[in-house]
C-alpha positions in Angstrom: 37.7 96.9 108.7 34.1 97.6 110.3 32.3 100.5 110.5 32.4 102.0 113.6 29.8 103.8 116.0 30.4 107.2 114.0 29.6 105.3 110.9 26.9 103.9 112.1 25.5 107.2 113.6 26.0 109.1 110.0 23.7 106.3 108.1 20.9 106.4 111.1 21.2 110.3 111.1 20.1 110.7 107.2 18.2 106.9 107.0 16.0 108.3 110.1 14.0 105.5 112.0 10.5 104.4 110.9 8.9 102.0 112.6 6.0 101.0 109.9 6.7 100.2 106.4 6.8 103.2 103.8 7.8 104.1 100.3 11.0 106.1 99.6 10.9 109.0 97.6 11.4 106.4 94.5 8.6 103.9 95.5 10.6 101.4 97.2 9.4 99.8 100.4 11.3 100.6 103.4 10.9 100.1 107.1 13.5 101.1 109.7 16.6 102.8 109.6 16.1 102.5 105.5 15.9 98.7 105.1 14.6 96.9 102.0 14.8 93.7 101.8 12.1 92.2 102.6 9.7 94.9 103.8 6.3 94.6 102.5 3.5 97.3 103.0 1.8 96.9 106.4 4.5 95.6 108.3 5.9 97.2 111.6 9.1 96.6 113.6 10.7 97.2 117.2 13.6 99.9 117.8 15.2 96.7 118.1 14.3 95.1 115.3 15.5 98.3 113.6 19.0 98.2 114.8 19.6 94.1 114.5 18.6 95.2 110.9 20.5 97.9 110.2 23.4 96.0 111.2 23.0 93.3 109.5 22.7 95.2 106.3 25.9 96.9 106.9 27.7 93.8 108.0 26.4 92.9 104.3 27.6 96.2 102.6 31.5 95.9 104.2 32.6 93.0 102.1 31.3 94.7 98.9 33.9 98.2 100.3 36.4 95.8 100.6 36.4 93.6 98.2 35.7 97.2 95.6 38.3 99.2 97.5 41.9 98.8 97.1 43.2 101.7 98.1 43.9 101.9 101.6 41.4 103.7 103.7 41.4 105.1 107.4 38.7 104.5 109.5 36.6 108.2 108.8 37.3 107.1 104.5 35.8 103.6 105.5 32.6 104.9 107.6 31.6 107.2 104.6 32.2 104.7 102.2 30.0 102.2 103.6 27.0 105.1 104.3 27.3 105.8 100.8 26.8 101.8 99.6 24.3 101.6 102.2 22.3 104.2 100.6 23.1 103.5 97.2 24.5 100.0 97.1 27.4 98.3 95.9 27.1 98.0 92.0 27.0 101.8 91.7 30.1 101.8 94.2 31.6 99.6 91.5 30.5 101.4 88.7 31.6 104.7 90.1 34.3 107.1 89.1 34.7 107.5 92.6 36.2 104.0 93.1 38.1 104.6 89.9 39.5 107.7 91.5 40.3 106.3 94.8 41.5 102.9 93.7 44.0 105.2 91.6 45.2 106.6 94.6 42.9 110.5 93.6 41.8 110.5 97.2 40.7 114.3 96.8 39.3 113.6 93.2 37.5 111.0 95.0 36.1 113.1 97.3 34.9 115.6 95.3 32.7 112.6 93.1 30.1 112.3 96.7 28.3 115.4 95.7 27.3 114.1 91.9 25.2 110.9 93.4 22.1 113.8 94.5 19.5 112.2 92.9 16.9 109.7 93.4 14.2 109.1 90.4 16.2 111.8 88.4 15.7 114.2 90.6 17.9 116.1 93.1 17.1 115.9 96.4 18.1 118.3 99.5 18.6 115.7 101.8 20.8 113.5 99.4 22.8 117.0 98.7 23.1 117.0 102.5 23.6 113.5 102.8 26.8 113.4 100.1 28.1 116.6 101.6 28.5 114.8 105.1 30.2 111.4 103.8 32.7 113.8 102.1 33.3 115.8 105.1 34.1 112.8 106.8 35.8 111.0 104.1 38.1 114.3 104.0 38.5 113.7 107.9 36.3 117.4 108.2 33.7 116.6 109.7 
């Protein structure tokens, strides 16, 4: 499965576009639409640049949903999943009891694990709140 423009659109929406490098609200250089790897402090992208990234990072995230996910997912359970391991990355999908959940077919108890991962550096943060409360919705097929 890929993610599709609506998937895409939900990570960009929270991620926001930055076009110099930054630190994230945990110290983490990050340029883009909320690239790591690589990003050292100074540097500065194109809008294109941007997007080649930020598809190549989720082209890099969907194995990891797939290969973690058994359970079968439509394409709105698919999109939020990968926002969520873009943002949060796949060992704490695999560590999660939201996998657990959904790989044991709790596809409601599943949803209802989005709005526990609210923190960053221990602390809760409004836009992850809003962030969690959107990949739900759309995992749920509300949104």
């Amino acid at each position: 499965m890929r993610t599709s423009q609506r998937g895409l659109n939900l990570i960009k929406s929270f991620e926001g576009l930055r076009l110099q490098a930054y630190q994230d609200s945990v110290g983490v250089w990050t340029i883009g639409y909320g690239a790591t790897r690589g990003v050292k402090p100074g540097m500065t992208i194109t809008k294109d640049q941007a997007e080649r990234m930020l598809l190549n990072d989720v082209q890099r995230f969907e194995p990891e949903v797939q290969r973690l996910v058994t359970a079968k997912l439509n394409q709105d359970q698919w999109d939020a999943l990968v926002c969520f391991t873009y943002n949060l990355g796949a060992a704490n999908l695999e560590s999660s009891t939201l996998r657990r959940l959904l790989n044991a077919g709790d596809y409601a108890g599943a949803a209802d694990q989005f709005p526990r991962w609210n923190k960053a550096g221990g602390k809760v943060l409004p836009g992850l709140v809003r962030r969690r409360a959107a990949e739900r919705d759309l995992f749920l097929g509300a949104a």
